[in-house]
TORGUVO-124767 format. One record per residue: y, x, z of N, C-alpha, C, CB in turn. Coordinates in steps of 0.1 Angstrom, whole numbers, plus 5000, padded with zeros to 4 digits. Glycine has a CB too. Layout:
((Y,X,Z),(Y,X,Z),(Y,X,Z),(Y,X,Z)) ...
This chain:
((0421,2732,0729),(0412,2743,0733),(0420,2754,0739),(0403,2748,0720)) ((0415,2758,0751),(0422,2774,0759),(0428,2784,0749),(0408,2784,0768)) ((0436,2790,0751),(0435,2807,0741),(0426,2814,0746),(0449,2818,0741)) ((0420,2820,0738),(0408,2831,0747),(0415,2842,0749),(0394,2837,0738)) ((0414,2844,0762),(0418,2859,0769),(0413,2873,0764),(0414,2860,0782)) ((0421,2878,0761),(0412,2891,0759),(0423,2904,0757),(0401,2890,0743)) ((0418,2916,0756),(0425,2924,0760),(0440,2928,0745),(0414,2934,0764)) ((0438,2925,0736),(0444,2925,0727),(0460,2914,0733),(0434,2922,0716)) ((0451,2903,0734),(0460,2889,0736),(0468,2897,0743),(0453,2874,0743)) ((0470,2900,0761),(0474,2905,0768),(0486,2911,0766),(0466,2910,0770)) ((0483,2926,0758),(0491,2937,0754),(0502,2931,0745),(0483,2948,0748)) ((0497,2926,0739),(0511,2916,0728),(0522,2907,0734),(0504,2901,0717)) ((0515,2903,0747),(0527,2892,0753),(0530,2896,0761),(0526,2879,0757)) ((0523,2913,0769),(0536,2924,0779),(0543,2927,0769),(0530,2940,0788)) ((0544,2934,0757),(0549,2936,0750),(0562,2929,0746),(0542,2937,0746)) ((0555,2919,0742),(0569,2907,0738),(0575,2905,0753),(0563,2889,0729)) ((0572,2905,0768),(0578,2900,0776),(0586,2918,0782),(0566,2889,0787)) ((0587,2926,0771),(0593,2935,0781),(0608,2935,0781),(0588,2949,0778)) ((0614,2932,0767),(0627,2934,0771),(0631,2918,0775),(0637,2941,0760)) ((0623,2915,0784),(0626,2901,0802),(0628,2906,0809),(0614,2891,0811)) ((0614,2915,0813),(0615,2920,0826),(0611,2935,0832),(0607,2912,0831)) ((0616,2945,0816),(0611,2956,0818),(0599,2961,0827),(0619,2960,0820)) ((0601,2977,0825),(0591,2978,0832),(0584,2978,0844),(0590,2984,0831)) ((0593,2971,0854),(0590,2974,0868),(0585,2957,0869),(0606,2980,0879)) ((0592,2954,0864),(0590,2937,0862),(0574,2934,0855),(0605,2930,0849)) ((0568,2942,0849),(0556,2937,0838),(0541,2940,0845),(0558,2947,0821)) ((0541,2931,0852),(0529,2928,0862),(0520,2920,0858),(0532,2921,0874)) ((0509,2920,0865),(0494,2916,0854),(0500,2898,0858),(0469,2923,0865)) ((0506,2896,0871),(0509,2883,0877),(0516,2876,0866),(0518,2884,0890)) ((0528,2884,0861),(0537,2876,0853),(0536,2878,0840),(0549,2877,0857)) ((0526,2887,0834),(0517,2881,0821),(0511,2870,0821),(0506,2889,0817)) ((0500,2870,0835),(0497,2854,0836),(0501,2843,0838),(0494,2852,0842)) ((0511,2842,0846),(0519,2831,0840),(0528,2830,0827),(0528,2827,0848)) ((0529,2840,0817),(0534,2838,0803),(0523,2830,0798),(0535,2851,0794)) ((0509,2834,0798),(0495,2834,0794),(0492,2816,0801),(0485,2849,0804)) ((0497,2812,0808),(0495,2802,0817),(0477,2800,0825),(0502,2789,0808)) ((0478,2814,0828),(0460,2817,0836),(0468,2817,0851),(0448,2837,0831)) ((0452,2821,0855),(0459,2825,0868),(0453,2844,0865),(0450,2813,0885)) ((0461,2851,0877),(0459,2864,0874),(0448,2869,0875),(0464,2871,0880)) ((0438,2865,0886),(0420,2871,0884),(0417,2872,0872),(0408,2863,0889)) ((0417,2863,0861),(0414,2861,0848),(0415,2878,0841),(0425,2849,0841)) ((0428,2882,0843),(0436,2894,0838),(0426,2903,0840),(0450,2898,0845)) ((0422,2906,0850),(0414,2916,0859),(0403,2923,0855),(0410,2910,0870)) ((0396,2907,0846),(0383,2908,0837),(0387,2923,0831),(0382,2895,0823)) ((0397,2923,0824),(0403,2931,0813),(0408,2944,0820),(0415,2922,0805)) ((0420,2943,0826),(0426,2958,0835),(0425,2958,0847),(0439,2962,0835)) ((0420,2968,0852),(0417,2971,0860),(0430,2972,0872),(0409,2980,0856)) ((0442,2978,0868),(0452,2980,0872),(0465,2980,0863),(0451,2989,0877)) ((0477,2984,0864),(0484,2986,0859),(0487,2997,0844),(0489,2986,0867)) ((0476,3006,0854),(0478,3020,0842),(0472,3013,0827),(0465,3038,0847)) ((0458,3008,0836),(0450,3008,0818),(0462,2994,0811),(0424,3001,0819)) ((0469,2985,0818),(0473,2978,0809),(0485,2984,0803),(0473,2967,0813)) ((0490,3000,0807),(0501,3002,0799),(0494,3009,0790),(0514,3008,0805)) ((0484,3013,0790),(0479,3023,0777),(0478,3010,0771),(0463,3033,0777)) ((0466,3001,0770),(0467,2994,0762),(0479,2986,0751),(0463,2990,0769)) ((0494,2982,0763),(0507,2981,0753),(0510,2995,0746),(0521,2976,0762)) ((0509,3005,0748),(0512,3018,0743),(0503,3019,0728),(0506,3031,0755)) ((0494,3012,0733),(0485,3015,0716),(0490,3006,0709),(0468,3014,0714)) ((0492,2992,0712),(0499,2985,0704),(0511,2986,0698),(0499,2977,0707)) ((0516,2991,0710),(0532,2997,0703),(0528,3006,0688),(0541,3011,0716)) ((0522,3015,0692),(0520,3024,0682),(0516,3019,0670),(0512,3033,0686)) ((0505,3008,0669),(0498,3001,0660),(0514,2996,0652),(0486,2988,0668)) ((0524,2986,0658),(0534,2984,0652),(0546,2998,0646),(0539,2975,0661)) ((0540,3004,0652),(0548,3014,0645),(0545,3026,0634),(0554,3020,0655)) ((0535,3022,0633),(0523,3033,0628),(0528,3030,0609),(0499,3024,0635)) ((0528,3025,0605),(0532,3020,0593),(0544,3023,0587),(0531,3007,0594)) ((0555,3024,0595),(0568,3025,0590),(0569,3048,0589),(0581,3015,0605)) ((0559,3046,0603),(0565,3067,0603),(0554,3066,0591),(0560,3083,0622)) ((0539,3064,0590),(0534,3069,0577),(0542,3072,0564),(0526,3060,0574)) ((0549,3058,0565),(0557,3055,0552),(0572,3063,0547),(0560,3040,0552)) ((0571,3069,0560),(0591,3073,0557),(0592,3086,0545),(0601,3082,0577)) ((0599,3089,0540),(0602,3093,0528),(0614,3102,0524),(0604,3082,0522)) ((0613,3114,0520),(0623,3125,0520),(0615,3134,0509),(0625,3133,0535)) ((0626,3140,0505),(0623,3150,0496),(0616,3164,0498),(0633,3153,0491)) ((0615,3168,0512),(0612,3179,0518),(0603,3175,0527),(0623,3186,0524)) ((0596,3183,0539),(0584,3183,0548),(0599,3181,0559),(0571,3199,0549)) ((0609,3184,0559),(0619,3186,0570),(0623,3170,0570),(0634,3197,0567)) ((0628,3170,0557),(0634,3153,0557),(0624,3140,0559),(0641,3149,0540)) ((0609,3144,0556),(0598,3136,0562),(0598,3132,0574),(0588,3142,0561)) ((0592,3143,0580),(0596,3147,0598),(0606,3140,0601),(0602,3164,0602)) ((0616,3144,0599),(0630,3136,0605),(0625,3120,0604),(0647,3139,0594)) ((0627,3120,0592),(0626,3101,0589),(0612,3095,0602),(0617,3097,0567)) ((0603,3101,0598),(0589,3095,0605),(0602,3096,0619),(0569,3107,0604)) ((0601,3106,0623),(0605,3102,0637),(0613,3095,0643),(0608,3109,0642)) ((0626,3094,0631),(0637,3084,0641),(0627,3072,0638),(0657,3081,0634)) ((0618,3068,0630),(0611,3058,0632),(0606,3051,0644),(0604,3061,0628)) ((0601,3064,0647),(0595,3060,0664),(0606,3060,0672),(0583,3073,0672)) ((0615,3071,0673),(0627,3062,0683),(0633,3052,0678),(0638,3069,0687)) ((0632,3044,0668),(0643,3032,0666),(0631,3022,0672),(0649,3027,0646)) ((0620,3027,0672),(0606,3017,0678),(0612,3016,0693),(0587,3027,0678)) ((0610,3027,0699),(0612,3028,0708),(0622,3021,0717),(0612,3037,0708)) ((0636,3023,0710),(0647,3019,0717),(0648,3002,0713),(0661,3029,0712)) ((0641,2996,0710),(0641,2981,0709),(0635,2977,0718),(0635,2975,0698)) ((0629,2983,0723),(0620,2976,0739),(0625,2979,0748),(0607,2980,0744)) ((0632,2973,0759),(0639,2978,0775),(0622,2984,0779),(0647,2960,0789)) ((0630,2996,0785),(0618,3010,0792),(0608,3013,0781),(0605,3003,0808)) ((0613,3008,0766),(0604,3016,0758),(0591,3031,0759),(0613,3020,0750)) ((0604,3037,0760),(0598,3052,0761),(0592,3054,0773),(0609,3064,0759)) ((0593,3048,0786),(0587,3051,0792),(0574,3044,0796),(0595,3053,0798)) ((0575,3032,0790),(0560,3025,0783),(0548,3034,0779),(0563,3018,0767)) ((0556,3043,0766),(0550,3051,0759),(0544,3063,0765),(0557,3052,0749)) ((0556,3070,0773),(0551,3084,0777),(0540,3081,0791),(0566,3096,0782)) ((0531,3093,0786),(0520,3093,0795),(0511,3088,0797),(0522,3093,0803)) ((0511,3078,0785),(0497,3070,0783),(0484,3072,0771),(0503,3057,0781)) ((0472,3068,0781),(0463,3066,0763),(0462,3060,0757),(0452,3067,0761)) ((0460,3065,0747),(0457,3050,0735),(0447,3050,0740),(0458,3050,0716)) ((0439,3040,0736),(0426,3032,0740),(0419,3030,0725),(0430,3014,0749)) ((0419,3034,0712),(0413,3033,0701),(0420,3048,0695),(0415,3017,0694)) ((0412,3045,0684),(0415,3052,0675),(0423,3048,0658),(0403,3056,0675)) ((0432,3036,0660),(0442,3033,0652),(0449,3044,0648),(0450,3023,0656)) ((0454,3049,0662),(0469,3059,0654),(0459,3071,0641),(0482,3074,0672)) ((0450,3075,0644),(0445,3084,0635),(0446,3087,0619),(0435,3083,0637)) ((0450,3077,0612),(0454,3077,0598),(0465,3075,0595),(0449,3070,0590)) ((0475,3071,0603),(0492,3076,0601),(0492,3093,0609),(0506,3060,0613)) ((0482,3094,0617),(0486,3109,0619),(0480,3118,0609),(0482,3114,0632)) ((0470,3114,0609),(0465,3120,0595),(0474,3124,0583),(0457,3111,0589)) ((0481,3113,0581),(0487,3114,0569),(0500,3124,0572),(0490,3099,0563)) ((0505,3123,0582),(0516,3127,0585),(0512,3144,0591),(0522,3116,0596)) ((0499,3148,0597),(0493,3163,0593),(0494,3166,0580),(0480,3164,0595)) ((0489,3161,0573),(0486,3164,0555),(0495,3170,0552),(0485,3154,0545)) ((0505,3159,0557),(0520,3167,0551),(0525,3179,0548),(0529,3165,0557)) ((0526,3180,0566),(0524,3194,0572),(0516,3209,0562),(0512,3191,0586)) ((0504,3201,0563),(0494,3211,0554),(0500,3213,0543),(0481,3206,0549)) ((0504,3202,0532),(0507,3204,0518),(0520,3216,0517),(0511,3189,0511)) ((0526,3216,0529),(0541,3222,0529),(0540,3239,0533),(0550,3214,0542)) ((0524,3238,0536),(0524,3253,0542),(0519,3254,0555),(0539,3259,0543)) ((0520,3246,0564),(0515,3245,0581),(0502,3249,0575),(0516,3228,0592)) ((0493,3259,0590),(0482,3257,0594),(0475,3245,0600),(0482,3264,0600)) ((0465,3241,0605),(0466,3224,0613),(0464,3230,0623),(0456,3210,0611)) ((0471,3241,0632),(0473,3237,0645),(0488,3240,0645),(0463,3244,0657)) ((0497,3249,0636),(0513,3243,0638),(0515,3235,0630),(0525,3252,0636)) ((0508,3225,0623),(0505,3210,0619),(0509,3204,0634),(0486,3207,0612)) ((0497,3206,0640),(0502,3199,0648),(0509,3203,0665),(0493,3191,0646)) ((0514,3212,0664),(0522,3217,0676),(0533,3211,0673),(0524,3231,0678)) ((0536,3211,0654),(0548,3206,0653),(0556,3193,0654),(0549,3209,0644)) ((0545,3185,0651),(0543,3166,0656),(0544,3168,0673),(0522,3158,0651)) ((0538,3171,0676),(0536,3170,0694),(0552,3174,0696),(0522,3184,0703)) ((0557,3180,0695),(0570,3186,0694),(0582,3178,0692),(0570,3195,0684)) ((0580,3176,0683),(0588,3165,0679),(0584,3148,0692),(0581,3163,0659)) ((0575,3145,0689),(0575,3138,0695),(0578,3134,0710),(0568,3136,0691)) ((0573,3147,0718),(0574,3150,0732),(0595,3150,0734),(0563,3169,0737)) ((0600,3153,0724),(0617,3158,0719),(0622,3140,0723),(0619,3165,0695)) ((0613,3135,0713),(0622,3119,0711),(0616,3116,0721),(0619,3107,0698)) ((0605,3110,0726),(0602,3103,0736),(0610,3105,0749),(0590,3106,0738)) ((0611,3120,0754),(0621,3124,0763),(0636,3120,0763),(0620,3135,0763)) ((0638,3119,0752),(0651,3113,0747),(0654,3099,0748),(0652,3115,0734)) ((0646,3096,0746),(0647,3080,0741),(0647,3076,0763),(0628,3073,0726)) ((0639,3078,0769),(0639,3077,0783),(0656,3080,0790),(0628,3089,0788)) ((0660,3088,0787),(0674,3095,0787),(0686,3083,0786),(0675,3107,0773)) ((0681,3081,0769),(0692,3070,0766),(0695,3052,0767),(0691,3072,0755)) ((0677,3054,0771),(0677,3040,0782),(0684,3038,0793),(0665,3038,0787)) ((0681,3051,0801),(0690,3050,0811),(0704,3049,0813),(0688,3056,0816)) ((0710,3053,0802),(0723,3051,0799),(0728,3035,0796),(0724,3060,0787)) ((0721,3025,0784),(0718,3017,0779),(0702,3011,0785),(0721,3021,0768)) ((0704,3006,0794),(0693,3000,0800),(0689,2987,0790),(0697,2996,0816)) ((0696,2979,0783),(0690,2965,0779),(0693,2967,0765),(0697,2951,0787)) ((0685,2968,0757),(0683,2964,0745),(0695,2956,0735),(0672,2956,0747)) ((0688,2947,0742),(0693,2932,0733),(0713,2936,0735),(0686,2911,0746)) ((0719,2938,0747),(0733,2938,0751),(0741,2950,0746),(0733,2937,0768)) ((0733,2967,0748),(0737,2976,0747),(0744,2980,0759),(0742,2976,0738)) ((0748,2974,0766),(0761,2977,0776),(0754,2992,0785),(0765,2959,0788)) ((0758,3000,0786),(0765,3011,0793),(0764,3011,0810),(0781,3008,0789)) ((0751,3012,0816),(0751,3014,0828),(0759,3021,0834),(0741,3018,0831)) ((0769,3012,0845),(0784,3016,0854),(0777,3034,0855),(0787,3005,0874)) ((0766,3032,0860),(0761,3046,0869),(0767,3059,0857),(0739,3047,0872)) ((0770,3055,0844),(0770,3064,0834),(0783,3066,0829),(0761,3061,0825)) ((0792,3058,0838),(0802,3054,0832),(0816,3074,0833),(0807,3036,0842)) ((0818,3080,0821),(0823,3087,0816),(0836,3091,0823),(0824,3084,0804)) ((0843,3081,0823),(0857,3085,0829),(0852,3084,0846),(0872,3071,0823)) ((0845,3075,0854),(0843,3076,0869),(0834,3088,0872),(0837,3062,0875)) ((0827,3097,0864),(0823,3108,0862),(0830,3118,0868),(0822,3108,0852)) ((0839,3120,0854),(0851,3130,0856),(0859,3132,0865),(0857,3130,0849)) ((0860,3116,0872),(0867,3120,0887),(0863,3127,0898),(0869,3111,0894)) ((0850,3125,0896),(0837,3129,0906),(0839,3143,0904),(0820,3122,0902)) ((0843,3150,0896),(0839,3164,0887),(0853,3173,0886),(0833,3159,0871)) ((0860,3163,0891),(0877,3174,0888),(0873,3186,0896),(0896,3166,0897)) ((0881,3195,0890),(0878,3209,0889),(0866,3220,0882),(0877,3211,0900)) ((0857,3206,0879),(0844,3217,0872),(0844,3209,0859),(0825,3219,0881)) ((0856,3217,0852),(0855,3209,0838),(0843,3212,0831),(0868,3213,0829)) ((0835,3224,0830),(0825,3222,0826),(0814,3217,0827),(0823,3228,0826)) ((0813,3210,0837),(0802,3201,0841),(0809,3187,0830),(0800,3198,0862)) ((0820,3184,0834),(0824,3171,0831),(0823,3172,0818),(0838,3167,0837)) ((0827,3180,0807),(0827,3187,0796),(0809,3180,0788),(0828,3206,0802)) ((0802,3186,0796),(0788,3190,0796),(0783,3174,0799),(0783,3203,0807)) ((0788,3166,0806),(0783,3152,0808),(0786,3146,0796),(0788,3145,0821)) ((0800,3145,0791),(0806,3137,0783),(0797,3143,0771),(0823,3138,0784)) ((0794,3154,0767),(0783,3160,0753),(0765,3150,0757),(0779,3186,0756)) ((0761,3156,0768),(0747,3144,0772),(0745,3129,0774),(0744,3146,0784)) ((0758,3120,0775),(0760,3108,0778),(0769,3100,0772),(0761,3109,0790)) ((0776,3109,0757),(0784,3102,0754),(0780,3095,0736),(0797,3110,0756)) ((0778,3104,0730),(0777,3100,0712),(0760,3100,0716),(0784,3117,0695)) ((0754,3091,0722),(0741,3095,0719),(0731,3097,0707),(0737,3090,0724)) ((0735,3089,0695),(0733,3090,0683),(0733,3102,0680),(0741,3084,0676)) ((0744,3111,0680),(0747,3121,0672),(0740,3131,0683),(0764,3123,0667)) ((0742,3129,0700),(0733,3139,0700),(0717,3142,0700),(0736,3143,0709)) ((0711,3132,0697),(0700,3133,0693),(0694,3133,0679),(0695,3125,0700)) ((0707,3137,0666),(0707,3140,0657),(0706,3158,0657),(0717,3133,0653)) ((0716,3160,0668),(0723,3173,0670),(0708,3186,0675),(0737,3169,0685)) ((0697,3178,0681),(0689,3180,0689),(0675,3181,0674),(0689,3165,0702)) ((0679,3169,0672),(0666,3170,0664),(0666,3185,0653),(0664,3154,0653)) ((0679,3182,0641),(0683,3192,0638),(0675,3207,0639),(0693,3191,0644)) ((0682,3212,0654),(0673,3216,0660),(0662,3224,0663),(0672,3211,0660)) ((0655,3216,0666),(0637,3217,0667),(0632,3215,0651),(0629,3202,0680)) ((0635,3212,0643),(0631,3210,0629),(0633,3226,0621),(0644,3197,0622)) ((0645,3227,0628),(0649,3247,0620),(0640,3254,0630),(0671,3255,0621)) ((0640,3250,0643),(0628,3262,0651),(0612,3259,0645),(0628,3260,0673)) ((0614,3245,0642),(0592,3241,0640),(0592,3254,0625),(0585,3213,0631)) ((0603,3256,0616),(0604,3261,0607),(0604,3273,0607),(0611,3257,0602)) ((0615,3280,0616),(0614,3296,0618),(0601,3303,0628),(0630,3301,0624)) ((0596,3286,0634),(0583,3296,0644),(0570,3293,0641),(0583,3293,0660)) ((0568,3282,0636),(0550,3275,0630),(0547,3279,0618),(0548,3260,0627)) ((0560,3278,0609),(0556,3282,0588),(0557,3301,0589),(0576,3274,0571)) ((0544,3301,0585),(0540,3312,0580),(0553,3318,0570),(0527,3309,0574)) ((0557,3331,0581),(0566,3341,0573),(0565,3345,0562),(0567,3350,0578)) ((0579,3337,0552),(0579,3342,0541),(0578,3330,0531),(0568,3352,0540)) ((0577,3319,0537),(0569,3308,0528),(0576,3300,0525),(0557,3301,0533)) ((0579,3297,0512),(0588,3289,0509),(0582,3273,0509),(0594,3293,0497)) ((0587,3266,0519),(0582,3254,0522),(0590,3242,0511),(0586,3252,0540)) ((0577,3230,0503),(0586,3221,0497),(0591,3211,0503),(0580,3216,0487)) 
């Protein structure tokens, strides 16, 4: 018996086929032949490209929705943190991850009870719910932009390897005499780990000295 097509089916096997053929590569065409249809079939379902990246975008999220609910710290800060590198460790497992993700709609209403829960938080700690949630959006607009950044550095997943274009020392040649640029590349393009530790950091002590109500000792 056929698999039945449908829009769910779809989004799971762009998904699984992204770190093949990333994003430029992930065409309704060559879902269909994963799918072994022909492409009209697809069409039923998206209309174009956009609605089928919202669609992988919500699924992404659906897989990731569980782990940030769940992450775990002693503080509203150490929460925050955890949930998020969540979503960037999501993220950076998919070649063009983040850029999957940014700028798209979800198409349901799944994410709503890991955000939920992850407002609450907010609330219990002292946030209002709207620097509840300025502070999420914040965070997240932080990693997502990041995570885009460090792809491009590290284009493929699975290898890690170090796009030449990024390469540190052929940089600095390019750059003799403006050690501060070269300086300033080697800080953006080199520990990326730590600088998007360095980053988060951060925005975590500003969501704190500018959203929590002055004076408030946050748990």
């Amino acid at each position: 018996m056929a698999t039945r097509i449908d829009r769910a089916l779809v989004a799971r096997t762009a998904l699984d086929l992204l770190n093949e053929v990333g994003l430029e590569g992930l065409t309704l065409r060559r879902i269909a032949k994963e799918l072994n249809v022909q492409a009209p079939a697809l069409y039923w379902h998206f209309k174009n490209k956009q609605e089928l990246l919202d669609e992988v975008a919500t699924e992404m999220f659906r897989r990731m929705a569980e782990p940030l609910a769940a992450a775990e710290g002693d503080t509203w800060q150490q929460r925050m943190s955890a949930a998020i590198r969540e979503m960037r460790r999501f993220l950076l497992a998919y070649r063009d991850g983040a850029k999957v993700f940014s700028g798209t709609r979800l198409t349901d209403i799944s994410y709503a009870t890991p955000l939920e829960h992850l407002l609450r938080d907010c609330l219990d700690a002292g946030f209002t719910p709207r620097a509840a949630a300025r502070a999420w959006f914040t965070v997240i607009t932080y990693t997502v932009g990041y995570v885009i950044e460090e792809q491009s550095v590290h284009p493929t997943p699975t290898t890690g390897e170090r796009d030449p274009a990024y390469d540190l020392e052929a940089r600095a040649r390019r750059l003799e005499g403006y050690p501060l640029a070269d300086e300033a590349g080697r800080e953006f393009f080199g520990d990326l780990e730590s600088g998007y530790e360095d980053g988060l950091r951060a925005i975590i002590a500003g969501i704190e000295a500018t959203l929590l109500p002055s004076g408030l000792a946050a748990p």
